[in-house]
N, C-alpha and C positions, 0 to 999 in steps of 0.2 A: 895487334897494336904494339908498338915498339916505345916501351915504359923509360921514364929519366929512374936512374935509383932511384930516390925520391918518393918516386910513384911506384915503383914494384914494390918500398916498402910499407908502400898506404895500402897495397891491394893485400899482400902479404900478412899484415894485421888485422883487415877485413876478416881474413880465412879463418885466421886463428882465433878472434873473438867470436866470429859465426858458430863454431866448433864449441866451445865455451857455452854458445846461449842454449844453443842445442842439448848439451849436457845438461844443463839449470833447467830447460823447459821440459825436458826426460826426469830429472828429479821431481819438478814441482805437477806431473802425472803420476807421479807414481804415492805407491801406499803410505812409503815412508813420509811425505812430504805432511803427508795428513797429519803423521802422530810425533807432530813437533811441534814445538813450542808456538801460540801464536804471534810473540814478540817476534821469534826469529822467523817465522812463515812470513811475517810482514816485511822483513827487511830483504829476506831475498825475492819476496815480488816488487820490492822499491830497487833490488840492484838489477833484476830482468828488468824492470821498465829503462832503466840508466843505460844497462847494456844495448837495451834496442834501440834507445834515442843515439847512442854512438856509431849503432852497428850502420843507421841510417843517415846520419852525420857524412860515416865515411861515405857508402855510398853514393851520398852529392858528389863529392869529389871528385870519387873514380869517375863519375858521367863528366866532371868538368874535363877530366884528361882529356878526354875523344875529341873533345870541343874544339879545347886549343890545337890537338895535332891538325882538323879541318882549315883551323884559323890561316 
């Protein structure tokens, strides 16, 4: 698919928050996640839920790309 900048840097961002949530859902598996505070265990599964509502956000978009190049 042959992206506008624009759009290489929608998909671009995708990458790098995907990476990001990956990290945070490796943390909040892991041991340490348990022996933390539960004010802060709660905020960072309110920023995973934030990051995944984004992550899927973008994702619409990237699919809208494909659409318009058909158009």
């Amino acid at each position: 698919m042959n992206l506008q900048p624009y759009q290489q840097r929608v998909v671009e961002e995708k990458a790098e928050l995907d990476k990001k949530l990956s990290r945070l859902e490796a943390f909040m598996n892991s041991i340490s996640f348990i022996e933390i505070d539960a004010q802060d265990a709660h905020l960072l599964r309110e920023q995973w839920r934030c990051m995944t509502d984004y992550s899927n956000c973008l994702s619409l978009r990237i699919e809208r790309f494909s659409q318009e190049i058909v158009k």
